[in-house]
C-alpha positions as CSV (number, residue, x, y, z in Angstrom):
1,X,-71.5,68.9,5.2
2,X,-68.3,66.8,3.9
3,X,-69.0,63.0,4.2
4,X,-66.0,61.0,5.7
5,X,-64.3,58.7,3.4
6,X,-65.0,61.6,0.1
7,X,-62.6,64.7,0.6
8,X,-60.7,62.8,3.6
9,X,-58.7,60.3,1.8
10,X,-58.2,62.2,-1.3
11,X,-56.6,65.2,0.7
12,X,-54.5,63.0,2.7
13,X,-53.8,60.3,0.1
14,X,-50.2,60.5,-0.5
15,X,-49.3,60.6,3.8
16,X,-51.7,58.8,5.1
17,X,-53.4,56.7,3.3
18,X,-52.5,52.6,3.6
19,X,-50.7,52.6,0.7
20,X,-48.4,55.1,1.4
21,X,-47.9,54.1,4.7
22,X,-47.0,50.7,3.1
23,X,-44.4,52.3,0.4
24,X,-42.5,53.9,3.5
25,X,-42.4,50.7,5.5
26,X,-40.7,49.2,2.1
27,X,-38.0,52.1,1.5
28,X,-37.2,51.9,5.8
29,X,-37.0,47.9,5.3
30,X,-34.6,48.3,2.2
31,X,-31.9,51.4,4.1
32,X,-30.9,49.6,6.7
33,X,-30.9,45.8,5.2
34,X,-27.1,45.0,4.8
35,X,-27.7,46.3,8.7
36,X,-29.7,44.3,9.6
37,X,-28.6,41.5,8.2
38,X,-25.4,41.2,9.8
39,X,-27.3,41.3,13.4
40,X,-30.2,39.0,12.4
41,X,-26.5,36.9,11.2
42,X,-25.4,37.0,14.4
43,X,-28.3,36.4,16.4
44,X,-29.3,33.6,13.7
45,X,-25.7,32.2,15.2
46,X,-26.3,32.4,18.8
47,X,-30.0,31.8,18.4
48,X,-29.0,28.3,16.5
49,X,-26.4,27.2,19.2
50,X,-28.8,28.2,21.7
51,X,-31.1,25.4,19.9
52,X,-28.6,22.8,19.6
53,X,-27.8,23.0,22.9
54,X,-31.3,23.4,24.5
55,X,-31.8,19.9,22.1
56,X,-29.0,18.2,23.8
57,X,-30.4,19.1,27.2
58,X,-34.1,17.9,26.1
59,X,-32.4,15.0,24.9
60,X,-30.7,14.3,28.1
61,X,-33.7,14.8,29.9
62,X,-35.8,12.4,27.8
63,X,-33.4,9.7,28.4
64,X,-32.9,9.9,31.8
65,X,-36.5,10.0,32.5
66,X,-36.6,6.6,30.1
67,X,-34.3,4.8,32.2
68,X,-35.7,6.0,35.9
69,X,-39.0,4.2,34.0
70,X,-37.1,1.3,33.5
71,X,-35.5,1.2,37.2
72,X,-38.7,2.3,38.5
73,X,-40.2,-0.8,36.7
74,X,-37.7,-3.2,38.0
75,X,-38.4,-1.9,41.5
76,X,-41.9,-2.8,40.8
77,X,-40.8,-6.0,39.9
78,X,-39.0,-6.3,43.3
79,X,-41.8,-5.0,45.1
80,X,-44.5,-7.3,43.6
81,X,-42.2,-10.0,44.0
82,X,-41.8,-9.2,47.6
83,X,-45.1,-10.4,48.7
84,X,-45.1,-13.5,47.7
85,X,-46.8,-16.1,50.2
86,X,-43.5,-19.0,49.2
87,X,-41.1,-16.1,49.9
88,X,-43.0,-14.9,53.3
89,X,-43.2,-18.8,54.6
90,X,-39.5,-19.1,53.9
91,X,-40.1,-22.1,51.1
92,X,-37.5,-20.8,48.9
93,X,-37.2,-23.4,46.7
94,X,-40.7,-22.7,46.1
95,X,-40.0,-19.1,45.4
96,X,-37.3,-20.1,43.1
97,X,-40.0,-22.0,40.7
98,X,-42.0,-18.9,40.8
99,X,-39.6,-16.3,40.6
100,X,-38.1,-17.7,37.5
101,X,-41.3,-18.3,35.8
102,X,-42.0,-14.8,36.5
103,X,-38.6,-13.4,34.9
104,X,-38.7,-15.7,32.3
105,X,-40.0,-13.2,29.5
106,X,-37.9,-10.7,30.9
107,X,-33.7,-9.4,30.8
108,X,-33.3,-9.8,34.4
109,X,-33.7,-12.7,37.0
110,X,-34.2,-12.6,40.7
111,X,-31.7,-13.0,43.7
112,X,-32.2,-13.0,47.1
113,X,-29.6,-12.6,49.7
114,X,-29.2,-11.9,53.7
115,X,-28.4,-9.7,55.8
116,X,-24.6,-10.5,55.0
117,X,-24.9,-10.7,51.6
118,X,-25.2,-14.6,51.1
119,X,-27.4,-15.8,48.6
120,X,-30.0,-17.9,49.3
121,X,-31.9,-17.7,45.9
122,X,-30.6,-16.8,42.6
123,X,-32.3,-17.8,39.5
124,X,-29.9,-17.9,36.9
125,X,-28.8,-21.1,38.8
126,X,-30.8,-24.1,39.5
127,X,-31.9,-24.4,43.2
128,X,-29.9,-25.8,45.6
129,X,-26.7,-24.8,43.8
130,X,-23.7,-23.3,46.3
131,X,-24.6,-19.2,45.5
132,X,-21.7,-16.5,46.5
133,X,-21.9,-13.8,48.5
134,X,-22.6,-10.3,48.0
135,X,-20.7,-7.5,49.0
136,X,-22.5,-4.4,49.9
137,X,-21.3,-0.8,49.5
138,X,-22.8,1.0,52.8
139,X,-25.0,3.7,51.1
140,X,-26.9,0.2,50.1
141,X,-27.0,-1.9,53.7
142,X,-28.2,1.7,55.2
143,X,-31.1,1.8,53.0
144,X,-32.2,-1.8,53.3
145,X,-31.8,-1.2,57.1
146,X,-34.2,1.9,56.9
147,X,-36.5,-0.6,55.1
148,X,-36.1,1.4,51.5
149,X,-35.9,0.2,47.9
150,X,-32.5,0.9,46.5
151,X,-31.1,1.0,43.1
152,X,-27.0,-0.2,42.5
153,X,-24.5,1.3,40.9
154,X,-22.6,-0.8,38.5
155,X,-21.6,-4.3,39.8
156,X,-19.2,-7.2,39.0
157,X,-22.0,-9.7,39.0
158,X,-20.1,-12.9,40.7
159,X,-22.8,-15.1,39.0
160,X,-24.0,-13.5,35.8
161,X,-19.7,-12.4,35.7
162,X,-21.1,-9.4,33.8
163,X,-21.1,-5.9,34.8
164,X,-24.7,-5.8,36.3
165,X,-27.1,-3.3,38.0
166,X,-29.2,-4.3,40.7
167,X,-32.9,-3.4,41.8
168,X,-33.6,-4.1,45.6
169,X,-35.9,-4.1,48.3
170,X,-36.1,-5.3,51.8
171,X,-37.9,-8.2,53.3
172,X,-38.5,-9.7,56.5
173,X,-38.6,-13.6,56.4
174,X,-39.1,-15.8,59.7
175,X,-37.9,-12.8,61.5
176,X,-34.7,-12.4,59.9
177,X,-34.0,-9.4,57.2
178,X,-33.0,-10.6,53.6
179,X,-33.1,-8.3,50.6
180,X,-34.9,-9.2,47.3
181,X,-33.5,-8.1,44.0
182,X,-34.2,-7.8,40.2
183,X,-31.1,-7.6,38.8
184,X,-30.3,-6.7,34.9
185,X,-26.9,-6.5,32.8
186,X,-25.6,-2.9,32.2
187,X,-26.0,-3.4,28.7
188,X,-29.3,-3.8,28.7
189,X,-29.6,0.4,29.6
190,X,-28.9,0.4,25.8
191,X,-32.2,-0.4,24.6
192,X,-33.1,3.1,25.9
193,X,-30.7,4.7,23.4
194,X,-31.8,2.7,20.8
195,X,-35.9,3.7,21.4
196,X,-35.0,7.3,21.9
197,X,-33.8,7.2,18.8
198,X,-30.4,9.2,19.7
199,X,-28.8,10.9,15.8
200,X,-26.1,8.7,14.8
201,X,-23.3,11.5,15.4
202,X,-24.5,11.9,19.1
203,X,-22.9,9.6,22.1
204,X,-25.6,9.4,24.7
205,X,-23.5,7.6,28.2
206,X,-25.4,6.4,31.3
207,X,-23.2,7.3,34.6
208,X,-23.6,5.7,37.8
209,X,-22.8,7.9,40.9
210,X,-19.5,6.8,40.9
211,X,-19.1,8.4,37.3
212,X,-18.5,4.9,35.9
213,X,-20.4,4.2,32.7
214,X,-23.2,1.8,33.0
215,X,-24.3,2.0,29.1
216,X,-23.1,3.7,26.1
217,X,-25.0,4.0,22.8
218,X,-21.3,3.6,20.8
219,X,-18.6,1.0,22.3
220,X,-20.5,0.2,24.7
221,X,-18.6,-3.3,25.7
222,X,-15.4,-1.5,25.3
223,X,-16.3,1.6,27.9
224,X,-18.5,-0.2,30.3
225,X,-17.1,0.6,33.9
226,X,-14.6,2.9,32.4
227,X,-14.4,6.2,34.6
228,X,-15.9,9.2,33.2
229,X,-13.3,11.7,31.4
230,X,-11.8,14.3,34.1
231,X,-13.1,17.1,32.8
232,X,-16.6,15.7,32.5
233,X,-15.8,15.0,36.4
234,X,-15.5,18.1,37.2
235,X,-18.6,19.1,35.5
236,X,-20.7,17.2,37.5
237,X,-18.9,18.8,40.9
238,X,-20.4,22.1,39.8
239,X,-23.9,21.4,39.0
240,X,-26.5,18.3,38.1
241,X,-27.3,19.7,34.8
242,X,-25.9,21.8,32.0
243,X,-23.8,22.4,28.5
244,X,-20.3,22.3,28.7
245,X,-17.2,21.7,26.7
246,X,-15.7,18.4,27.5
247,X,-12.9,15.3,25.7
248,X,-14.8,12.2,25.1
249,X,-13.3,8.9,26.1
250,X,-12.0,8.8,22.5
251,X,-10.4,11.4,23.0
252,X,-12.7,13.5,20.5
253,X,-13.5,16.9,21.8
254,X,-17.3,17.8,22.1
255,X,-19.8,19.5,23.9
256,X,-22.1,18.1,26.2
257,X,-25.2,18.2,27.6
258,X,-25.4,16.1,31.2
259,X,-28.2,15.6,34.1
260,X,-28.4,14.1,36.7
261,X,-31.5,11.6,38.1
262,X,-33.1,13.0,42.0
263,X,-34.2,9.2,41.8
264,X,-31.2,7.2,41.4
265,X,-28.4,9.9,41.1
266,X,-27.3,8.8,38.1
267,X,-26.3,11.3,35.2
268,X,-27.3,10.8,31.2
269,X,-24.5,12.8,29.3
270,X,-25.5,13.0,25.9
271,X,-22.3,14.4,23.6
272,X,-21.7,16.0,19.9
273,X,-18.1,16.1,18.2
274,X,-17.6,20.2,18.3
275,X,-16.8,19.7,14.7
276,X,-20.5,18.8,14.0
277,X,-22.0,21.0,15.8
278,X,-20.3,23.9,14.1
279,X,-20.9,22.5,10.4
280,X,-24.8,22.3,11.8
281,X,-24.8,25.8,13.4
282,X,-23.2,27.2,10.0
283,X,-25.8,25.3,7.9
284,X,-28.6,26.9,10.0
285,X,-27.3,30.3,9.7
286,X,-26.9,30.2,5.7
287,X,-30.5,28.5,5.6
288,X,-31.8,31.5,7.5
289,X,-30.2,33.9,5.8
290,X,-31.5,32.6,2.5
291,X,-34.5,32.4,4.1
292,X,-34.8,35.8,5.3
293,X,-34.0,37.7,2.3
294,X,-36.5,35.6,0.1
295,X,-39.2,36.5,3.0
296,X,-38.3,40.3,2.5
297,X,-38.3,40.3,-1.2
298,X,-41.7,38.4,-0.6
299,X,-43.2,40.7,2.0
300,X,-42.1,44.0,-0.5
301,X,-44.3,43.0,-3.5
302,X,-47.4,41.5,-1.1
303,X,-47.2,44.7,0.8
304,X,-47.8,46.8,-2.4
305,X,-49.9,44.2,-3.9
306,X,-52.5,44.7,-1.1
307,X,-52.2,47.9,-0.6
308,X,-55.3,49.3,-3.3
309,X,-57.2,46.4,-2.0
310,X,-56.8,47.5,1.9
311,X,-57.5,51.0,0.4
312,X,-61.1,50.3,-0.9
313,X,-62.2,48.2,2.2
314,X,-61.4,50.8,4.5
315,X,-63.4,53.6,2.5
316,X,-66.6,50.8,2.7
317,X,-66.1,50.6,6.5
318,X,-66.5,54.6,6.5
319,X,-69.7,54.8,4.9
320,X,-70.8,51.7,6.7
321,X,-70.4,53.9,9.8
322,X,-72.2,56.7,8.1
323,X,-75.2,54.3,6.8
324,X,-75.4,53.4,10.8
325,X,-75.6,57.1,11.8
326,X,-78.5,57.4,9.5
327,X,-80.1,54.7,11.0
328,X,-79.9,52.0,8.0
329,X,-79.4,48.1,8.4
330,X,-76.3,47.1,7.0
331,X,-76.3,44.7,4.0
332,X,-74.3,41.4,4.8
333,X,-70.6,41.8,3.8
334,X,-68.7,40.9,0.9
335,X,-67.7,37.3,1.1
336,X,-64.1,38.2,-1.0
337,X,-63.7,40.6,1.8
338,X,-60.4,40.5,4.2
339,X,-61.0,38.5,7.3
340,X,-60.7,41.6,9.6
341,X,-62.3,43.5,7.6
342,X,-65.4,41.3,7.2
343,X,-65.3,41.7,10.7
344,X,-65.1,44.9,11.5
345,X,-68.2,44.8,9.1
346,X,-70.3,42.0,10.9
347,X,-70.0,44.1,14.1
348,X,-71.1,46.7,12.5
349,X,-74.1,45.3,11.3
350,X,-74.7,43.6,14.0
351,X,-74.5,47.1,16.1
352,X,-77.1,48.6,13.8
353,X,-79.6,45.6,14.5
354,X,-79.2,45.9,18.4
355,X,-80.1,49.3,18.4
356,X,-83.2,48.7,16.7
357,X,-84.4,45.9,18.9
358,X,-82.7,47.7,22.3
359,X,-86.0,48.9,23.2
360,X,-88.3,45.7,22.8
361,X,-85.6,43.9,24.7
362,X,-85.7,46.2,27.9
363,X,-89.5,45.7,27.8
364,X,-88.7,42.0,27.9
365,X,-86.3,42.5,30.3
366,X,-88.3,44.2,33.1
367,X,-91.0,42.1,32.6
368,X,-89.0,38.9,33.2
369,X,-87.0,40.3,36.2
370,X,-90.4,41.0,37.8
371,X,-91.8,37.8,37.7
372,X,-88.3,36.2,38.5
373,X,-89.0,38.9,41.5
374,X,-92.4,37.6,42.4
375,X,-91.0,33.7,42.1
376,X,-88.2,34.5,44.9
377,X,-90.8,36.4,46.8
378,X,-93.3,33.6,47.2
379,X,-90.4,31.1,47.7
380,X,-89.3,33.3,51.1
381,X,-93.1,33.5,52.1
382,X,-93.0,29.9,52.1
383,X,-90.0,29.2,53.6
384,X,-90.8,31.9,56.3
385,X,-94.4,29.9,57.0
386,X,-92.7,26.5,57.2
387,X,-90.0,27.6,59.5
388,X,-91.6,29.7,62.1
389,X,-95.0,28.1,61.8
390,X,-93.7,24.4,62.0
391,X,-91.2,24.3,63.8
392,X,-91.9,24.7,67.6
393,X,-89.1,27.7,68.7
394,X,-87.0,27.7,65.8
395,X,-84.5,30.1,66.0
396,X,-84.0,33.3,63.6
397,X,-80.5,31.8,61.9
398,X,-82.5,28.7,60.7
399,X,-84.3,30.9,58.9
400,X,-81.3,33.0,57.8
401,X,-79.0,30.4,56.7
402,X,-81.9,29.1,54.4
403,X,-82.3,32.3,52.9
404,X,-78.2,32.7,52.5
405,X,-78.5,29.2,50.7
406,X,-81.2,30.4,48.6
407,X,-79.4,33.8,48.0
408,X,-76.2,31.9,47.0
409,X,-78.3,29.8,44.4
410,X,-79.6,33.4,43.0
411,X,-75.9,34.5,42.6
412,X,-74.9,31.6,40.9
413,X,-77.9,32.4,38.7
414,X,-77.3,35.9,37.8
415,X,-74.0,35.1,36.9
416,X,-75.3,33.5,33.0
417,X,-78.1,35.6,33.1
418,X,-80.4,33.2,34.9
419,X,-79.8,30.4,32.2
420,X,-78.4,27.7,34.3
421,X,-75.8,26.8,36.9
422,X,-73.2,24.3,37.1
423,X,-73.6,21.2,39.3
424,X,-70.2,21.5,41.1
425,X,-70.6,25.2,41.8
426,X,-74.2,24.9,43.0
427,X,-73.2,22.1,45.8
428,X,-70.1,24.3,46.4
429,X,-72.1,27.6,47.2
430,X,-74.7,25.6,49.1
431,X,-72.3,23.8,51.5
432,X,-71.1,27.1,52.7
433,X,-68.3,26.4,55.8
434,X,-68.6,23.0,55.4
435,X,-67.4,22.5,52.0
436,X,-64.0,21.9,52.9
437,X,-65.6,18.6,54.6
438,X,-67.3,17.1,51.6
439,X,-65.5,15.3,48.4
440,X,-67.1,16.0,45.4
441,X,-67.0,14.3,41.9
442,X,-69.2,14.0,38.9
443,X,-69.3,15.7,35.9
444,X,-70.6,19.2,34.4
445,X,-73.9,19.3,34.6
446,X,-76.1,22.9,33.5
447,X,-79.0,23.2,35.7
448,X,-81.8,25.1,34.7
449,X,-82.8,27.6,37.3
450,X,-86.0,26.4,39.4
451,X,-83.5,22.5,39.5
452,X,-80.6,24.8,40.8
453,X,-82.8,27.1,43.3
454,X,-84.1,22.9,44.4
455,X,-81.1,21.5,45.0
456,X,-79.7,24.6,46.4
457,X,-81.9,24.4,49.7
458,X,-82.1,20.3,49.4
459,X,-78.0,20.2,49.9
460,X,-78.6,23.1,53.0
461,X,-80.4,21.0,54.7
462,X,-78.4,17.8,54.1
463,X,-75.4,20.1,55.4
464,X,-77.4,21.1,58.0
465,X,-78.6,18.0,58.7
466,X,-74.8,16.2,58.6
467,X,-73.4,19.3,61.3
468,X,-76.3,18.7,63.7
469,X,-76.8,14.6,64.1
470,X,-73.8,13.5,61.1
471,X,-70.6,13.2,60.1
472,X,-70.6,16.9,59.7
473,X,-70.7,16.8,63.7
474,X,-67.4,15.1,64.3
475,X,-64.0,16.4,64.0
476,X,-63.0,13.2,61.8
477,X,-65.8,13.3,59.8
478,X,-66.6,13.8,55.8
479,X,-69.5,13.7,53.8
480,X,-69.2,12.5,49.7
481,X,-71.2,14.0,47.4
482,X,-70.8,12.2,43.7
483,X,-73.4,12.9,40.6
484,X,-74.2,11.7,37.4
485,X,-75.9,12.0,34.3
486,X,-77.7,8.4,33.1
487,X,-76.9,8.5,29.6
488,X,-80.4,6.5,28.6
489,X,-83.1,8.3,31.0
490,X,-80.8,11.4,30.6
491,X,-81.6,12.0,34.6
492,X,-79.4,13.2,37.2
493,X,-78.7,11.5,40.2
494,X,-76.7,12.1,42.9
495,X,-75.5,10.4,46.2
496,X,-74.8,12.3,49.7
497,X,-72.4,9.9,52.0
498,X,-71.5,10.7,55.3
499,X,-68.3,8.9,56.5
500,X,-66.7,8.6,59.7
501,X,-69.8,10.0,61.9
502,X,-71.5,9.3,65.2
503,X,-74.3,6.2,65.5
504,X,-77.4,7.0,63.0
505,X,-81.0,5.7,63.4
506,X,-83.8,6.0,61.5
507,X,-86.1,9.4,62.7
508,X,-89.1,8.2,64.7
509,X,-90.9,10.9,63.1
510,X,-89.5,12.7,59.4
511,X,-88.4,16.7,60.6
512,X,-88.9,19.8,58.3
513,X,-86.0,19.3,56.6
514,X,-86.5,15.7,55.4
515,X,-89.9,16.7,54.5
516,X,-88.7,20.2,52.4
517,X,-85.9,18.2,50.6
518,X,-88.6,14.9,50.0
519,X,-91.0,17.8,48.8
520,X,-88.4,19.6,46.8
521,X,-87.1,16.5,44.3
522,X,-90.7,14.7,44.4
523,X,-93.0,18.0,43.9
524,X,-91.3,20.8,42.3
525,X,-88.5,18.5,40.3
526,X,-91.0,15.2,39.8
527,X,-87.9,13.2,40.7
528,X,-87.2,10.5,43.5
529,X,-85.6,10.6,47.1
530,X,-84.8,7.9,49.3
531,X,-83.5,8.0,52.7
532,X,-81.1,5.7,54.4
533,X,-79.9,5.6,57.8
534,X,-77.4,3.1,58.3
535,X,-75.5,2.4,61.4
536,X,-72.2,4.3,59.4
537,X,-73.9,7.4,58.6
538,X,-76.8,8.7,56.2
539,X,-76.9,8.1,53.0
540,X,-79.3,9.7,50.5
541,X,-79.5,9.2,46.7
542,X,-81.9,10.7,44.7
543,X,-82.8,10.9,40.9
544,X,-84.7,13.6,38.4
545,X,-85.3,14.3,34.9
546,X,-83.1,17.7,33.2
547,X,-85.3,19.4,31.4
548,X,-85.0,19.5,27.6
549,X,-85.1,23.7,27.7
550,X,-84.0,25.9,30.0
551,X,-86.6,27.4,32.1
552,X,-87.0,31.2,32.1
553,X,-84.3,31.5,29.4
554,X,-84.3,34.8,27.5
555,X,-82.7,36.4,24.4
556,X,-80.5,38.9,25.9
């Protein structure tokens, strides 16, 4: 009989062999190059602007979220501001003292104005000083009427007498509605531009929702409040974001990349001169190109380089397969050996040791599974006796639903080969229609099995428990569950919580389930349990030691 990997490769050598296979792939690769390369030309064209342009919109992006941050943080301001006992009691010049020590290490300052607009506190002046008075657009006055926090569009600030933006929120003082703002110059939108770190060819302009410019990263005194060009205008009538052609307020034609902010409707247009984006699209297509035919010449001499070395690996892994047929162990592979090859190899070997020790492991196998058998077994005997025996007239589903927590324990179980369980599942599986009810947190925990089986019936019967006399029992309800691992004892310990139930008082005498879960973490898991029945609800916490192996852990 012919042995594979003898007669096989030497009759087929030329067609179908890896090298040949390899010296086809080079002569298809060469034909149709000057082909291909005026595609991969093109694509490399479109592929490049594509790039550039999803750059502009990231870039857009990026600095819009940077300055909703810094609104968002001088509404924060505003807010914190807001609560400020002086300010409440109406002692504004006391306010004013505070306010400015507050602002003092910051661009902006504080004003606060009625319902009409006068200032009452400003302090960029000293207080007492005759303040103007504000005018408000009505998008503005609506919101502060509706008791929001609203963000300006650009502003003649009649005290600062510098194009401003304003931050404010509604208070109620003595009765009476004022608004409290945080109010920064325009220009100070640039520091954005600068920490984003915008290329030095790129115009990046902050647009209020009046399409006036609030900040520019170039000219910025000279555009500020300008009107955004028309055709840019009528890019933001057809959509919040995009690319489009557009003039720049120089007059420079570009392309731009705009968005527009769901949280203060202002749109970040970031620009390139079309000239420079051309000169960079053609740079990235000759750099690909180069790139691309140095890559083929490359690939063309490692492709025949490697092919006698693929070659000889591949005949190995053939008689490897015929030393496994014959029922030999594998020596390890060779360390110089490709990656995927090696292995192919290692599972080979690997194979030819798990058939060997298939049959001892089956013997281990049923053995385990029936004393794991006779262990559930006893554990239903005893629940049966304490049940039906103790407990005067209790009913069949008591019985079931301890076995259905048991049984979901045992699934959990089966799933890692009765290694161990997770924490959060096991508390999951044993809550059963009340786990929508209970908040759990703590962190991954592996249980070995006779902890998990433990715990499985102790959380039944505080679920149990919680439904019949507990939280569990009232619509409003909750129970918390939290556990954690004590990174010195290396115990676990965990706290059940019910929240929001009827009256509890202590048990005048402890029931079957206080006694099975007390019986449960001090017997079989040599841990603690304490009970507490507050007025509020039960809370139980309890504490036992992981052991260091796994119990009833096996090989396969």
């Amino acid at each position: 009989m012919k042995r594979l990997g003898e007669g096989d490769f030497g009759d087929r050598r030329r067609i179908g062999s890896v090298r040949g296979r390899l010296v086809l792939l080079t002569v298809s690769l060469l034909a149709p190059a000057l082909i291909s390369m005026g595609f991969l030309l093109a694509g490399a064209d479109r592929e490049s602007r594509g790039q550039l342009y999803q750059q502009l919109v990231t870039t857009a992006r990026a600095l819009s979220g940077a300055v909703d941050r810094q609104a968002a943080t001088g509404i924060s301001i505003a807010e914190t501001l807001a609560t400020d006992q002086a300010l409440i009691n109406g002692d504004w010049a006391g306010f004013h003292a505070r306010a400015k020590r507050a602002t003092e290490r910051r661009a902006g300052w504080i004003v606060v104005a009625d319902a009409d607009g006068q200032q009452v506190v400003n302090t960029l002046k000293p207080y007492g000083t005759p303040l103007p008075r504000i005018k408000r657009p009505p998008s503005e006055a609506s919101a502060y009427s509706a008791g929001r926090s609203k963000v300006s569009d650009l502003i003649a600030g009649p005290v600062a007498r510098k194009p401003v933006i304003t931050v404010g929120t509604p208070i109620m003082v003595k009765g009476q509605l004022y608004v409290l703002s945080y109010v920064v110059e325009s220009a100070s939108f640039t520091s954005v531009f600068r920490q984003q770190r915008v290329p030095d060819r790129w115009v990046a302009t902050l647009l209020d929702n009046n399409r006036h410019v609030i900040a520019r990263s170039r000219l910025n005194e000279k555009f500020t409040g300008a009107l955004a060009s028309k055709d840019m205008e009528e890019n933001l009538r057809h959509s919040t974001e995009g690319v489009n052609k557009s003039v720049s307020l120089e007059g420079v034609p570009t392309m731009v990349a705009y968005t527009r902010s769901p949280q203060t409707g202002w749109t970040l247009v970031v620009s390139i001169p079309r000239e420079e984006l051309a000169s960079t699209v053609n740079r990235s297509v000759a750099l690909g190109s180069g790139v691309f035919l140095l890559l083929l010449i490359i690939g063309i001499g490692l492709s025949l380089l490697y092919a006698r070395r693929i070659n000889d690996e591949m005949r190995q892994l053939v008689l490897d397969a015929d030393a496994i047929g014959r029922g030999e162990t594998l020596p390890p592979a060779n360390p110089d050996a490709l990656e995927e090859i090696a292995a192919v190899h290692a599972a080979l070997r690997a194979a030819s040791r798990e058939l060997k020790a298939r049959e001892e492991r089956q013997g281990v196998m049923i053995n385990e599974l029936n004393h794991r058998v006779k262990n559930t077994l006893a554990t239903v005997q005893a629940l049966a006796r304490q049940t039906f025996a103790k407990v005067k007239g209790a009913p069949v589903e008591v019985f079931t639903d301890r076995l259905i927590a048991l049984s979901g324990a045992h699934d959990l179980l089966t799933r890692t080969g009765w290694r161990e369980a997770e924490m959060a599942a096991l508390v999951e599986v044993s809550l059963g229609a009340h786990v929508d009810r209970v908040d759990r947190a703590g962190p991954d925990v592996a249980l070995a099995p006779h902890t998990a089986v433990g715990l499985s019936m102790v959380f039944h019967e505080l679920a149990t428990n919680s439904a019949k006399y507990g939280a569990l029992s009232s619509p409003e309800g909750r129970v918390e569950v939290f556990w954690r691992v004590d990174p010195v004892t290396d115990k676990l310990a965990f706290t059940w919580r019910d929240i929001g139930g009827p009256p509890v008082s202590p048990p005048k005498t402890p029931g079957f389930g206080t006694r099975l879960i007390e019986s449960s973490i001090r017997r079989e898991q040599k841990g603690q349990a304490r009970f507490d029945f507050r007025p509020d609800g039960l809370v139980f916490e309890a504490s036992l030691p992981l052991p260091e192996a796994v119990r009833w852990s096996n090989a396969f």
